[in-house]
C-alpha positions in Angstrom: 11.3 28.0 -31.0 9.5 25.9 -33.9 6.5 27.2 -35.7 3.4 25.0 -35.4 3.8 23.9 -38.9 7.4 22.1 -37.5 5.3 20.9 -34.4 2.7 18.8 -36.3 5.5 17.6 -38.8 7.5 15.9 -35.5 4.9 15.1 -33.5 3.5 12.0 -35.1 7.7 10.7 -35.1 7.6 11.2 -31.8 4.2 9.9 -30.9 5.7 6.7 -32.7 9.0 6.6 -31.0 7.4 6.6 -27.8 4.9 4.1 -29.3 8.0 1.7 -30.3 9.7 2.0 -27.0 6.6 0.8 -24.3 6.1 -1.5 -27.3 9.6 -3.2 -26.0 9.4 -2.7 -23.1 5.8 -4.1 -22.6 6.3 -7.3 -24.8 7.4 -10.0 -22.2 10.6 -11.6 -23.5 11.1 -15.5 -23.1 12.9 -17.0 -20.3 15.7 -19.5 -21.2 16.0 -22.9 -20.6 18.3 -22.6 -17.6 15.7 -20.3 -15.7 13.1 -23.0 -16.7 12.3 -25.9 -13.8 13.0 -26.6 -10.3 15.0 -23.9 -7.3 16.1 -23.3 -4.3 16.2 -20.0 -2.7 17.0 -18.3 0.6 16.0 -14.2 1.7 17.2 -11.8 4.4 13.5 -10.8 5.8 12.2 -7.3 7.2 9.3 -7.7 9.0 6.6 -4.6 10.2 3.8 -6.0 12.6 0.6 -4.5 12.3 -1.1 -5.6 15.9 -4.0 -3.9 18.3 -2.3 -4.4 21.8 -5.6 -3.5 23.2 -7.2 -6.8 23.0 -4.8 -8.3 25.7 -6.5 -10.2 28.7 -8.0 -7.3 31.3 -5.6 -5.2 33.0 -2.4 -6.3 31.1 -1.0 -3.8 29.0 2.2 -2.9 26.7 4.3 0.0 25.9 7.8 1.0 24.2 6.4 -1.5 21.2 9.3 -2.6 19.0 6.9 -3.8 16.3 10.1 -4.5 13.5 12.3 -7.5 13.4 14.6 -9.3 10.2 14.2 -13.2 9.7 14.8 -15.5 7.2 12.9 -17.2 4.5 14.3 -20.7 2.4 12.1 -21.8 -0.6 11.5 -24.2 -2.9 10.1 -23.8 -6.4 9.0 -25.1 -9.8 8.8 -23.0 -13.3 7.6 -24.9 -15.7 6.5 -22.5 -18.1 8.1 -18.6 -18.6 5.1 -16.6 -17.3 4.3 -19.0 -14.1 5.8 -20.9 -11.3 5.0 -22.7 -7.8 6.5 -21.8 -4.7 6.9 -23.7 -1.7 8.5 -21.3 1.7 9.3 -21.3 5.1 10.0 -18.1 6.6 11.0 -17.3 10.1 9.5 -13.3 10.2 11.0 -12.0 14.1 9.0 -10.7 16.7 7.0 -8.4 18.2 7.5 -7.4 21.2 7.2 -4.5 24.2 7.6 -3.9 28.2 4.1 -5.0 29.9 2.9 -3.8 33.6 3.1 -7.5 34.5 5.3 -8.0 37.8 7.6 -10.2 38.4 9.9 -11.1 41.8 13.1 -10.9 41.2 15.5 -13.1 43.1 16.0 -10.6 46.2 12.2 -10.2 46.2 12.0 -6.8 44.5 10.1 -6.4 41.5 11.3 -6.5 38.1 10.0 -5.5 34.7 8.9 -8.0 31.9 8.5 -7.9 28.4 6.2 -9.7 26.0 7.4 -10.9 22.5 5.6 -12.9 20.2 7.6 -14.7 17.5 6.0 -15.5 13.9 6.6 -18.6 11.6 5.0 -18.8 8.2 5.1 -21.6 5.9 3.6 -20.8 2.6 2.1 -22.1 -0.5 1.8 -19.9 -3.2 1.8 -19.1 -7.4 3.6 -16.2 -9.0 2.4 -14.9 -12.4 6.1 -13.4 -14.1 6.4 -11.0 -16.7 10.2 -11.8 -18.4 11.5 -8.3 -19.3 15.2 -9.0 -21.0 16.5 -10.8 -18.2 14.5 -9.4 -15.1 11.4 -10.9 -14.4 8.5 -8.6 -12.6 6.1 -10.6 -11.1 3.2 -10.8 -8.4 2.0 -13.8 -5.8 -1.0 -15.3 -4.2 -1.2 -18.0 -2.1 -1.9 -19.2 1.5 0.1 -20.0 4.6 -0.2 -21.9 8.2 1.3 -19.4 10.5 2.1 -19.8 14.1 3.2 -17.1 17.0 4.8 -18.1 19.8 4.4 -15.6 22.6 6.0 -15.4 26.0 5.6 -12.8 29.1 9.0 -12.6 31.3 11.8 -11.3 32.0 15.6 -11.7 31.7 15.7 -14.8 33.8 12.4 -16.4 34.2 9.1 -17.3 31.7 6.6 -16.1 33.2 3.8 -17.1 30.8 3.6 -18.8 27.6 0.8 -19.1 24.6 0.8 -20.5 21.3 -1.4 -19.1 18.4 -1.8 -20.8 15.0 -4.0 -20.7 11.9 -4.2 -20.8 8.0 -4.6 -16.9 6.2 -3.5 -15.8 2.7 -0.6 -14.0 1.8 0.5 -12.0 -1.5 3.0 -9.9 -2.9 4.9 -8.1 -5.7 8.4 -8.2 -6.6 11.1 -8.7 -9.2 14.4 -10.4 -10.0 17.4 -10.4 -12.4 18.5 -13.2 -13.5 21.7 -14.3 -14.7 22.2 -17.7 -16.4 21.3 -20.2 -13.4 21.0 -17.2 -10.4 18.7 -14.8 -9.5 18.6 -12.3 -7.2 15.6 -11.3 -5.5 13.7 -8.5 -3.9 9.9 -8.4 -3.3 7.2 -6.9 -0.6 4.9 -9.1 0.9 1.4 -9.0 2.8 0.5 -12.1 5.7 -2.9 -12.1 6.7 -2.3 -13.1 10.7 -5.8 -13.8 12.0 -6.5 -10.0 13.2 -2.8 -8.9 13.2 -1.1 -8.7 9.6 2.5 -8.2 8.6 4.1 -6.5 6.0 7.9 -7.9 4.7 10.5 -7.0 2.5 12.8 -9.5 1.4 15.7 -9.5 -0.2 17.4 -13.0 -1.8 18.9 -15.6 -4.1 17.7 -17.9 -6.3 19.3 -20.6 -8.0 17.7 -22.9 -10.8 18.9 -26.4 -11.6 
């Protein structure tokens, strides 16, 4: 065991090793020139809704709620600069959906069960803020997006009803990449704002730069 003499003769070395290292490691390092300008990019999406099923129309109501679905998002972006870029998405995030008490006639006149789903689009504008670390960037993103849910009551065979829901909300979200000369892959957690319902999805993807 060292003597508290020894202590207070390694302690400042220490203190300044550890000083050194989130030194490095917080000190953003440049992108290069390949990583710099316009991509394209395409995710594998995992969506969780977030909805209050008791606001349906009187006497309608849902059970057995599947509230998690995968989708797909495509993107289009510009990085002019290291630390910032401009992102232009579509994503398709699933559905929601559960068996209702709605009743339906099936075609030898017995009733059959039905199911609502509502199925969320999202096209988004938005701007990250990177921090370049070596060659991952961490970064976060703000923006805002015109969503629209398409729902539907029915069952195997027949649509029974049908509604369509749209508006504008804000989304944002963390994430990070490695990058690796012109390619990047992805993965990142974002939060969509859906009127009084919100979403939560992780993606994962790859960019490429031109």
């Amino acid at each position: 065991m060292k003597t508290p003499i020894e202590l207070t003769k390694t302690l400042p070395r220490a203190l300044i090793a550890a000083g050194a290292l989130l030194g490095f490691l917080a000190t953003p390092t440049t992108a290069s020139a390949s990583d710099l300008g316009l991509y394209i990019g395409a995710s594998f999406v995992q969506t969780k809704f977030e909805h209050d099923w008791s606001e349906l129309p009187t006497g309608l109501t849902v059970r057995d709620v599947d509230d998690e679905d995968q989708g797909f998002k495509v993107l289009f972006g510009w990085r002019p600069i290291p630390w910032f870029a401009l992102e232009a998405s579509y994503a398709d995030l699933g559905a929601a959906s559960g068996n209702t008490n709605a009743v339906c006639l099936a075609v030898v006149g017995y009733p059959c069960p039905t199911r609502l789903s509502a199925d969320v689009q999202s096209t988004q504008l938005a701007a990250l803020g990177l921090w370049p670390v070596g060659d991952f960037d961490l970064f976060a993103r703000a923006g805002i997006q015109r969503w629209e849910a398409d729902a539907e009551i029915g069952d195997a065979v027949t649509v029974i009803a049908r509604a369509k829901e749209d508006d504008t909300d804000i989304v944002y979200g963390i994430g990070a990449q490695y990058r690796y000369r012109s390619v990047a892959v992805r993965l990142e957690f974002e939060h969509l704002e859906l009127e009084e319902s919100e979403a939560g999805a992780v993606s994962m993807g790859v960019m490429y730069s031109f």
